[in-house]
Kinemage of the C-alpha trace (Angstrom):
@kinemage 1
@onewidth
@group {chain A} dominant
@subgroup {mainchain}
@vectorlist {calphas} color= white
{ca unk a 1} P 14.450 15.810 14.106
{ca unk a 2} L 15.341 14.562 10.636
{ca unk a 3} L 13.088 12.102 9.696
{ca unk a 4} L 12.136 11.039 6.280
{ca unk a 5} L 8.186 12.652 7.300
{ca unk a 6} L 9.884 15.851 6.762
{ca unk a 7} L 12.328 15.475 4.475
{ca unk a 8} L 11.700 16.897 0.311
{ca unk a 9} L 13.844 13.727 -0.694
{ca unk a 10} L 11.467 11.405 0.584
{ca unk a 11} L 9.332 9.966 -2.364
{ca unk a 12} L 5.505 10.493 -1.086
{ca unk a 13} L 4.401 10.598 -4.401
{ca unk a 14} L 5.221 10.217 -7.782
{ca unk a 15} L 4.125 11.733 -11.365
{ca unk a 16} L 2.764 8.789 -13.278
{ca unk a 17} L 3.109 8.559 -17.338
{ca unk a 18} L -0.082 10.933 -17.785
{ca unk a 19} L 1.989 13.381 -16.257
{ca unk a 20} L -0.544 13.450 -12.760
{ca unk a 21} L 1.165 13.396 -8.952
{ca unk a 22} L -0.302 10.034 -7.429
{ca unk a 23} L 0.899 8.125 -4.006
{ca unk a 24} L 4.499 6.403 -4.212
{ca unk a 25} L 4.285 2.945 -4.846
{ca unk a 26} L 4.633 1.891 -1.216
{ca unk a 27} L 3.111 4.886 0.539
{ca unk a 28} L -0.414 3.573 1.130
{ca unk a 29} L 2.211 0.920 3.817
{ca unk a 30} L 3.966 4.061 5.257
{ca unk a 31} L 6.749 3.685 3.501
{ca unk a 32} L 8.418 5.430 0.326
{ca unk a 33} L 11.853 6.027 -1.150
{ca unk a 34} L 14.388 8.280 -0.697
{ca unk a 35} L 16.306 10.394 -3.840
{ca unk a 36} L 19.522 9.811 -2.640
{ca unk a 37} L 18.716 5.872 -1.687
{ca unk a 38} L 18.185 2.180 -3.992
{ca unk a 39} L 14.841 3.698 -5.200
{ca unk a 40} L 13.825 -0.464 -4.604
{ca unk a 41} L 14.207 0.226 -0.545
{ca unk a 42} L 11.534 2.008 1.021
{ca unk a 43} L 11.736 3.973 4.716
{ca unk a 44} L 9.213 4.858 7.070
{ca unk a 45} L 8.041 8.265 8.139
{ca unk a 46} L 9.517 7.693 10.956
{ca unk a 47} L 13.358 6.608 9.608
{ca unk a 48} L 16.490 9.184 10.881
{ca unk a 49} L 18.227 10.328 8.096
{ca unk a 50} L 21.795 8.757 8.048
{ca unk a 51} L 23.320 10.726 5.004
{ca unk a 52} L 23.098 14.240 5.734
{ca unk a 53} L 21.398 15.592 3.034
{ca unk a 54} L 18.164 16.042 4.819
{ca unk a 55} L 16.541 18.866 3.259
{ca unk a 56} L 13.735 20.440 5.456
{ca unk a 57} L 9.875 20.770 3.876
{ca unk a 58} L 7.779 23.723 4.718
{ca unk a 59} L 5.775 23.350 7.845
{ca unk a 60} L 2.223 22.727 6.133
{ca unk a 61} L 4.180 20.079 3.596
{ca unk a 62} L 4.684 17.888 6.581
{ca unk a 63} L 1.082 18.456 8.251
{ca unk a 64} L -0.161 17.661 5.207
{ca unk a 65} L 1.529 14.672 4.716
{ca unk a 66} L 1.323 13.514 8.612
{ca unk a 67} L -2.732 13.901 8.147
{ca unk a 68} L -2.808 11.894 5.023
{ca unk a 69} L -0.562 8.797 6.692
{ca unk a 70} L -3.327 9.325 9.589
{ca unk a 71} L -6.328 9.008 7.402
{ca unk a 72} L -5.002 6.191 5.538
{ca unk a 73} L -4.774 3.929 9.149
């Protein structure tokens, strides 16, 4: 399936003016931005990409971020 959980493009996190990754400005909600979107709308995890330029993370990218979305509930 390609959904924005698994998708590089989707904007999890971003690196903040002292240069360190932190959570995306909406992530702690579920939802972030997408590269190739208005970087003002945010998706969920769970949003079908509609483009087709859905580009694929590594498996333990999108465990990782799955767990992290869990823990935050």
């Amino acid at each position: 399936m390609d959904n924005c959980l698994s998708c590089r493009h989707w904007q999890f996190s971003v690196i903040g003016h002292d240069g360190n990754r932190r959570p995306g400005w909406l992530i702690a909600h579920g939802l972030a931005a997408c590269e190739h979107g208005e970087t003002y709308r945010a998706y969920p995890a769970r949003h079908e990409c509609h483009n087709g330029q859905h580009e694929r993370l590594p498996e333990n990218d999108i465990a990782r971020r799955a767990e992290w979305l869990e823990r935050r509930k």
